[in-house]
C-alpha positions as CSV (number, residue, x, y, z in Angstrom):
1,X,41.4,164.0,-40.8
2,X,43.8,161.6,-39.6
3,X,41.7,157.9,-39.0
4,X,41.8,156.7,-35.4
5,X,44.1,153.7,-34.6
6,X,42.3,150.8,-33.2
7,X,43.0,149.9,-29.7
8,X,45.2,147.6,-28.2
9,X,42.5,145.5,-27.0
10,X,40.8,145.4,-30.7
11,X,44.1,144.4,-32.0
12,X,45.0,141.8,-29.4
13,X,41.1,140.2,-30.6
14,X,41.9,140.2,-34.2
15,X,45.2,138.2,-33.6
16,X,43.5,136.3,-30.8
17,X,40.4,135.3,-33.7
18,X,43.6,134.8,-36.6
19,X,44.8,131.7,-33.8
20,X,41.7,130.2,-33.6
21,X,39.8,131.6,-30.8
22,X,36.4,129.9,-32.2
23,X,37.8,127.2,-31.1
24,X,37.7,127.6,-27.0
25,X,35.0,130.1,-27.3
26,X,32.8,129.8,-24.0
27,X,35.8,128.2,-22.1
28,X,34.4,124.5,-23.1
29,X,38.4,123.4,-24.2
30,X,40.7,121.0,-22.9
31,X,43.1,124.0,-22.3
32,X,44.9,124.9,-18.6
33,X,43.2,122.3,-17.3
34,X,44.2,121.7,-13.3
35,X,45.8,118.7,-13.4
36,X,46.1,118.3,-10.2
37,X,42.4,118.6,-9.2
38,X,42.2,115.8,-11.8
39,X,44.4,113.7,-9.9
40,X,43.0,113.7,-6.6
41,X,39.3,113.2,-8.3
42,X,40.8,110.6,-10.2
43,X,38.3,108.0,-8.6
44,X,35.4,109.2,-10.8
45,X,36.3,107.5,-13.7
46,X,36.5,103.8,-13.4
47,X,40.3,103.6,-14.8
48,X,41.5,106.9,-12.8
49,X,43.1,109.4,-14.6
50,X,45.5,109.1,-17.0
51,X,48.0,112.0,-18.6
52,X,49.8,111.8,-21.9
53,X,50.6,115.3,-22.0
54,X,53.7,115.5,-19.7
55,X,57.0,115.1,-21.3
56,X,58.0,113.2,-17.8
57,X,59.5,110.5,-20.0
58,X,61.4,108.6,-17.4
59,X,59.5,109.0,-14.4
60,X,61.4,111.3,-12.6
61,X,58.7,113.8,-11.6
62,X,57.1,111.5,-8.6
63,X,60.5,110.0,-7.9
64,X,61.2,110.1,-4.4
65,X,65.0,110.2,-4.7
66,X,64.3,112.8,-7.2
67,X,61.5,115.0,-4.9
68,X,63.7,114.4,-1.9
69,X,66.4,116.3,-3.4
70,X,64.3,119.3,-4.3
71,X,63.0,119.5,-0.8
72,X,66.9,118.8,1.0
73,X,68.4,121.5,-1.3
74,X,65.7,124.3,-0.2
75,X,66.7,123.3,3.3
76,X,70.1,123.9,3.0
77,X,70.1,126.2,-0.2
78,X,66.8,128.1,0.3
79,X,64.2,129.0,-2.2
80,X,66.4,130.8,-5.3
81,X,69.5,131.5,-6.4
82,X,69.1,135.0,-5.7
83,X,70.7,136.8,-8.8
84,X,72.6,136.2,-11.9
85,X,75.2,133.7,-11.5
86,X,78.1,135.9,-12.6
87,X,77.2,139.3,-10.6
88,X,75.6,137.3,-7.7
89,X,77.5,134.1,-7.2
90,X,76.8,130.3,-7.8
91,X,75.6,127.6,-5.6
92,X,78.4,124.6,-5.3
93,X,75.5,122.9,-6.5
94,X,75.6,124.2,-10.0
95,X,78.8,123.8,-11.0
96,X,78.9,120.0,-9.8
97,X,75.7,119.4,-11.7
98,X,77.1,120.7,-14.5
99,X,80.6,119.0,-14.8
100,X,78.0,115.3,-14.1
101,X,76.0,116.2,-16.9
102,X,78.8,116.7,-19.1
103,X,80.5,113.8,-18.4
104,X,77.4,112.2,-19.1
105,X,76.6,113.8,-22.2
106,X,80.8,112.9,-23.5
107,X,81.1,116.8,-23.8
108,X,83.8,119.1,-22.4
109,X,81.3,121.2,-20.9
110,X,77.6,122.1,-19.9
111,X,76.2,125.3,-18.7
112,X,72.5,125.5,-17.3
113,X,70.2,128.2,-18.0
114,X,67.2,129.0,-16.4
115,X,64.9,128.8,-19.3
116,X,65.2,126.1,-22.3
117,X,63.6,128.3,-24.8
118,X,65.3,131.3,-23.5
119,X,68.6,128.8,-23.8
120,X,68.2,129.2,-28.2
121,X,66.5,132.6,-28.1
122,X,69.9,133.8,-26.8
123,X,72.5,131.3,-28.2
124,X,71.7,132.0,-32.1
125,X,71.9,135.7,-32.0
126,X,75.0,136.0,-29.6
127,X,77.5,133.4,-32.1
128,X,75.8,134.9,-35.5
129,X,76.3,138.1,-36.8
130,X,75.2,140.7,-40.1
131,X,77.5,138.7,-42.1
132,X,76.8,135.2,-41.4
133,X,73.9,132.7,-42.6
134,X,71.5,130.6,-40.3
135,X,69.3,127.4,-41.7
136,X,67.1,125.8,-40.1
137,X,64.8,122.6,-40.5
138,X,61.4,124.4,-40.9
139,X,60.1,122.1,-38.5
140,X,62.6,123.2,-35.8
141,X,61.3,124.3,-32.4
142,X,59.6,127.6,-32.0
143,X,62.7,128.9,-29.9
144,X,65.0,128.2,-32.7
145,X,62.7,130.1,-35.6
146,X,62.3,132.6,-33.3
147,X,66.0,133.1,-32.5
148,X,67.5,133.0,-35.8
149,X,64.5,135.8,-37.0
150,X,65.7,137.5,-33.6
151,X,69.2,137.4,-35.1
152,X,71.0,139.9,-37.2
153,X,72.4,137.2,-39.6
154,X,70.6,135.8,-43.0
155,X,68.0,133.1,-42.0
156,X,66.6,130.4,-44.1
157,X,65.1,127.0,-43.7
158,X,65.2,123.9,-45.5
159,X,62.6,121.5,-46.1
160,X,61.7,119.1,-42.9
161,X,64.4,116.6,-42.7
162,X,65.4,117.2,-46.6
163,X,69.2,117.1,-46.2
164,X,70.1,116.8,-49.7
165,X,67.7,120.1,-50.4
166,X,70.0,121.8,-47.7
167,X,73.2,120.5,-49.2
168,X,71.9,122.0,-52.4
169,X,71.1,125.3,-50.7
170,X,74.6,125.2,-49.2
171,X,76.1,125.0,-52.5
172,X,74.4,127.4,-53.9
173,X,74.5,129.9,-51.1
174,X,77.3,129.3,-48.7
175,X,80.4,131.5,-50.4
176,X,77.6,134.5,-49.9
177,X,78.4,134.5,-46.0
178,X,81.3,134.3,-43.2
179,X,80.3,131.8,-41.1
180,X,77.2,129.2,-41.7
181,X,75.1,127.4,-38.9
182,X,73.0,124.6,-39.3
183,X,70.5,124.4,-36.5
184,X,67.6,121.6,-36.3
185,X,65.9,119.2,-33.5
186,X,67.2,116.0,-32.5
187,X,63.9,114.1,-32.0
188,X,61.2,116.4,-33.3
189,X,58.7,117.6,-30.8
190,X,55.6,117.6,-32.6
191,X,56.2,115.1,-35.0
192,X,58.0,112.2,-33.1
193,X,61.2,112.2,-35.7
194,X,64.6,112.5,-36.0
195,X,67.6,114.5,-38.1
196,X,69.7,111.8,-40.0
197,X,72.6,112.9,-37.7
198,X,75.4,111.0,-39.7
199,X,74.5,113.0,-43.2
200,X,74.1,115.6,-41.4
201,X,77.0,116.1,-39.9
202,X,78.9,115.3,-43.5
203,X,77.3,118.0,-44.6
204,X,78.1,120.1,-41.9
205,X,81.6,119.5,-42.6
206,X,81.7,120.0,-46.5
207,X,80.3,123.3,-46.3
208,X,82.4,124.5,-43.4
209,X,79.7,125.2,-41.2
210,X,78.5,124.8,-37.5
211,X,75.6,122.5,-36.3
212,X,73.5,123.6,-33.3
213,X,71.1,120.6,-32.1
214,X,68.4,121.0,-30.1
215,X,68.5,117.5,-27.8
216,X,65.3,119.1,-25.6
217,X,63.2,115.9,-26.0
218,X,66.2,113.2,-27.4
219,X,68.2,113.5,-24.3
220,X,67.1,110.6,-21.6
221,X,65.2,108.9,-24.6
222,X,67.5,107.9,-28.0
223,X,70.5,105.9,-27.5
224,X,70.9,102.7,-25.6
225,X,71.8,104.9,-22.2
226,X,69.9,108.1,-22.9
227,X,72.7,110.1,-24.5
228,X,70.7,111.5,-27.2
229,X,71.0,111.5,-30.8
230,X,74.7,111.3,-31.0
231,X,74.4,107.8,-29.2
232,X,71.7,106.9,-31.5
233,X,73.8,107.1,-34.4
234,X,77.1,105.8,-32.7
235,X,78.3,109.9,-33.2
236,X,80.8,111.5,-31.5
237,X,78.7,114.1,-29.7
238,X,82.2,116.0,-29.5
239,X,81.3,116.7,-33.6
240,X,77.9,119.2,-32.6
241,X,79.5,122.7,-31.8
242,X,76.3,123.5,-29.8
243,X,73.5,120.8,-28.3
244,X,71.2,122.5,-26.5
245,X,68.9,120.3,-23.9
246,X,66.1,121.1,-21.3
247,X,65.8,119.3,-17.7
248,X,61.9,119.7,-18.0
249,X,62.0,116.7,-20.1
250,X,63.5,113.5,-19.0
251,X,65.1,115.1,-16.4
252,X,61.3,115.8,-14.2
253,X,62.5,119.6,-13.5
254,X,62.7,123.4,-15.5
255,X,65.8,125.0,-17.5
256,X,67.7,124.8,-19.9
257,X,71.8,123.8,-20.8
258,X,74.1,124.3,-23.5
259,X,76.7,121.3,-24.1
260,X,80.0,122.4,-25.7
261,X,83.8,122.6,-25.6
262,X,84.7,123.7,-22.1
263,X,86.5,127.0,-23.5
264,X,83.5,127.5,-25.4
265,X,81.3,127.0,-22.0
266,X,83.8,129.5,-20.4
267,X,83.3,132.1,-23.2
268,X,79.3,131.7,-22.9
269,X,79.8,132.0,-18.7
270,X,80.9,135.3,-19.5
271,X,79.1,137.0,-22.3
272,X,75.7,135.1,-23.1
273,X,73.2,137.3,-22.5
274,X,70.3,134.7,-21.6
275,X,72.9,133.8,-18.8
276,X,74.9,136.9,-18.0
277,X,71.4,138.6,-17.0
278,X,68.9,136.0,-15.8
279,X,68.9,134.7,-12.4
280,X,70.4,131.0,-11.8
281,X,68.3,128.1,-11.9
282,X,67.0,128.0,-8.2
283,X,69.1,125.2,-6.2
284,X,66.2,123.2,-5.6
285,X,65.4,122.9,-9.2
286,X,69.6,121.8,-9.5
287,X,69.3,119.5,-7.2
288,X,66.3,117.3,-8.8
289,X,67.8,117.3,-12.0
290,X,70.9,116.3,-10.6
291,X,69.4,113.6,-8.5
292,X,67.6,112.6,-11.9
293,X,70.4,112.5,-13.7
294,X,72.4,109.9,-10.9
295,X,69.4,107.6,-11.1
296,X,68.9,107.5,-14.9
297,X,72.9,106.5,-14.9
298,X,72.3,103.8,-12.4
299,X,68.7,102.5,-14.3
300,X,69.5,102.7,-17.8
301,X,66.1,100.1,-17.9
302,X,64.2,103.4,-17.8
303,X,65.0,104.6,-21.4
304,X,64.7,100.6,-22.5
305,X,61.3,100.5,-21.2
306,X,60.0,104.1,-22.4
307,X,61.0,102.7,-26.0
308,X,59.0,99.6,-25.9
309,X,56.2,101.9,-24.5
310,X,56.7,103.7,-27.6
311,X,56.8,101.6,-29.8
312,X,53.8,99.4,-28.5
313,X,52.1,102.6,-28.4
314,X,52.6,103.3,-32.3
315,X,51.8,99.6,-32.8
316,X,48.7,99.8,-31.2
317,X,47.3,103.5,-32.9
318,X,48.4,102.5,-36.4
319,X,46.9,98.9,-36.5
320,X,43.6,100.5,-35.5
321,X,43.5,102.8,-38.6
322,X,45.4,106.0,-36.5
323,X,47.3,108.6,-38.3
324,X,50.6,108.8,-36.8
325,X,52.7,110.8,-39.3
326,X,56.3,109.9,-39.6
327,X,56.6,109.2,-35.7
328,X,59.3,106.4,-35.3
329,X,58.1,105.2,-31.6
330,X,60.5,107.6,-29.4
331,X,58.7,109.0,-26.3
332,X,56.7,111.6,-29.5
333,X,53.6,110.1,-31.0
334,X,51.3,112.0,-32.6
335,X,47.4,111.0,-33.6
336,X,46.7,113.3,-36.4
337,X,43.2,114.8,-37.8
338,X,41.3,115.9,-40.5
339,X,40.4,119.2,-39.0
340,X,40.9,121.2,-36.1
341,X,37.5,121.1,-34.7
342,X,37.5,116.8,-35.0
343,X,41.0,117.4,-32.9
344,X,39.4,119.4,-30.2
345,X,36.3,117.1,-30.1
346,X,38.1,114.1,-29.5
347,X,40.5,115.7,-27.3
348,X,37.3,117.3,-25.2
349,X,35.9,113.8,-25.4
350,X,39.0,111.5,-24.1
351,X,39.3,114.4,-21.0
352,X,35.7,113.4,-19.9
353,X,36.8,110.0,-19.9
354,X,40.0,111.2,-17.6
355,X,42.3,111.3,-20.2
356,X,44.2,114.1,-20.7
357,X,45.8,114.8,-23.9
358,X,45.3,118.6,-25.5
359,X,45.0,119.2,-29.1
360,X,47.7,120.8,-31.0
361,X,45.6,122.8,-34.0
362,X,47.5,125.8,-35.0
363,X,50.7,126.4,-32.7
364,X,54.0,124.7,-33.7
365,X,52.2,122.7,-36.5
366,X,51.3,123.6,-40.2
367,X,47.5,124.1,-40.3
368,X,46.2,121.5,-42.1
369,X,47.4,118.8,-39.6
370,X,46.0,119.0,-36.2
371,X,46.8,116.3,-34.2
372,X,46.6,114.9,-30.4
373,X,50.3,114.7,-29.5
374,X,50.5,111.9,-26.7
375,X,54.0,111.9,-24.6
376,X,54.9,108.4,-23.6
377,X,56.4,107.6,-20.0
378,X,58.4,104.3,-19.1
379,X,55.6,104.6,-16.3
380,X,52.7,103.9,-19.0
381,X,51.6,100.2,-19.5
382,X,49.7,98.2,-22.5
383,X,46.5,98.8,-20.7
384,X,46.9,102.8,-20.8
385,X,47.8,102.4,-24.5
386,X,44.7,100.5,-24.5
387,X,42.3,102.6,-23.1
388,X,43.8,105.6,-25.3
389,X,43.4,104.2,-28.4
390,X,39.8,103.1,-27.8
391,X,38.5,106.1,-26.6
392,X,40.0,108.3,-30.1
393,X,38.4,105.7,-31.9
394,X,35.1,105.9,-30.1
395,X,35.8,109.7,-30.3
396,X,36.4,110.0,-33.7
397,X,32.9,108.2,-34.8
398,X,31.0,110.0,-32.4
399,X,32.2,113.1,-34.3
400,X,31.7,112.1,-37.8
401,X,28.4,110.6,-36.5
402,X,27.3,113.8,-35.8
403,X,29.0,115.6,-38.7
404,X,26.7,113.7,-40.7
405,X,23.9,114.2,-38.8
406,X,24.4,117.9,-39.2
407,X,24.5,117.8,-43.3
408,X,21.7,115.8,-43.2
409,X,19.8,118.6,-40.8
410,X,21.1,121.9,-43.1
């Protein structure tokens, strides 16, 4: 007799237990919290309430140019875009956002998207095909693993910001395939580092292949202006074949973009299937990032002053004994932990305190380094640095306190 499959819902709990679901048993977690109930109750803690768990590096999410925008453009626009951009029509809106961001950027062209993970789900499988290779840091973004396993083409990583070990790969592998594309990030989400984007561009070119760079959370944060990586380096961002970047980031809003050549933008307007059929980022959402991008032009002190939050902010966790991994002090710092249930404590234990920074314990990261990942804003100050950093480390002894106190019990 043929054994009876489990259900759905039986195999949905054994993944759901594989992730770590003893963790948030009993919904006692810092998870989904409503931030915005914490905000308006912020007067029950004596300091308020304070996030470091929005990417909002500039401060463009409260800004009223920025929210006036938004609110003007549903006025005149309405609420959506109404259909795909190329079956359906475009706002005027899009397009001139668009051709000011890639001025910006020093690019020929930029086209939005309405979903920045969508944006490298779809770009990766559309250029590569059977014949070709992807590699990718293994520390990339989720959206770019899972877009080059999505793919048809050969994928394989190299180690985390080991450029030789991918030249070395390169050499041994790259006469196998047609056409080669390196992808990575430019400032690493989880980590709070950066691609060597000089060598890695030499590399690039020795090989004969393309480079795809993920600028999510380096545009509006490295480079004297917010240009991203290729400012950083002094780069001609006309070298990347593909960035990709994300307006949820330093731009206060939602979607994604591609920068590029402008035929290659053309080509993409036409034939990308994350574009072609999705619906067009909603005008309102255009219009704040487009508002966000005129006023990070005209205040380039923004970006100056979320770096020496940064930095002061590294300063402060690693002279009090913090693990901060290889974070270099650009908008990304991470506080890392021995275990995943000493990361939720503290986490659980700095959100009483109306701080709100979730744990990161087994999505995006390698297991055996949970960490708090805090997102610095050029709206924090030395006295929210403060007050973060205190309350880990009272955190942290409370939970080895009672750790100890357990052993001593069993």
């Amino acid at each position: 007799m043929q054994e009876k499959r489990s259900s759905f819902l039986d195999y949905a709990e054994r993944r759901y237990r594989l992730a770590g679901s003893a963790l948030v048993e009993g919904g006692n977690h810092p998870y989904f919290v409503e931030t915005d109930l914490l905000e308006e109750s912020a007067d029950q803690w004596p300091e308020g309430f304070l996030s470091l768990s929005h990417y909002d590096y500039l401060g463009m999410m409260q800004d009223p140019e920025v929210t006036a925008a938004a609110k003007s453009a549903i006025d005149h626009f309405g609420t959506g875009a109404g259909g795909s951009r190329l079956v359906g029509g475009e706002r005027s809106i899009h397009r001139a956002f668009e051709k000011e961001l890639a001025a910006f950027l020093g690019v020929g062209g930029v086209l939005s998207i309405i979903s920045g993970y969508l944006t490298n789900m779809s770009i990766i499988g559309h250029v590569m095909t059977g014949r070709d290779l992807v590699i990718a840091d293994e520390l990339a973004h989720n959206s770019i693993i899972s877009g080059c396993k999505a793919a048809k083409c050969t994928f394989l990583t190299y180690p985390h910001n080991d450029l030789e070990a991918l030249n070395a790969l390169l050499g041994e592998r790259r006469q196998e395939f047609g056409r080669v594309l390196i992808a990575t990030d430019g400032l690493f989400s989880m980590d709070g580092d950066i691609t060597d984007l000089p060598r890695l561009l030499e590399i690039k070119d020795a090989h004969d292949a393309w480079l795809l760079l993920d600028e999510a959370h380096s545009y509006g944060v490295l480079g004297e202006t917010g240009r991203g990586l290729s400012e950083h380096f002094g780069v001609d961002p006309k070298r990347i074949e593909l960035a990709v970047g994300t307006l949820s980031k330093s731009f206060g809003a939602s979607g994604g973009f591609i920068a590029a050549e402008a035929r290659i933008v053309e080509w993409l307007k036409f034939t990308l299937p994350g574009f072609v059929y999705s619906v067009g980022l909603a005008p309102s959402t255009v219009a704040s990032a487009r508002a966000a991008l005129g006023v990070l032009r005209r205040e380039p002190e923004r970006v100056a002053r979320l770096r020496e939050n940064s930095r002061m902010f590294l300063n402060m966790a690693q002279a009090a004994g913090l693990d901060t991994g290889d974070a270099i002090g650009e908008a990304v710092v991470p506080v890392l932990f021995e275990s995943p249930e000493e990361c939720v404590f503290v986490a659980g234990a700095l959100l009483q305190q109306g701080i709100y920074t979730p744990p990161v314990v087994h999505v995006g990261i390698p297991k055996d380094a949970p960490r708090i990942r805090c997102f610095i804003s050029a709206k924090h100050s030395q006295k929210d640095f403060e007050r973060t950093v205190s309350a880990i480390l009272a955190a942290r002894a409370a939970f080895q306190s009672a750790s100890i106190e357990g052993l001593r019990a069993s």
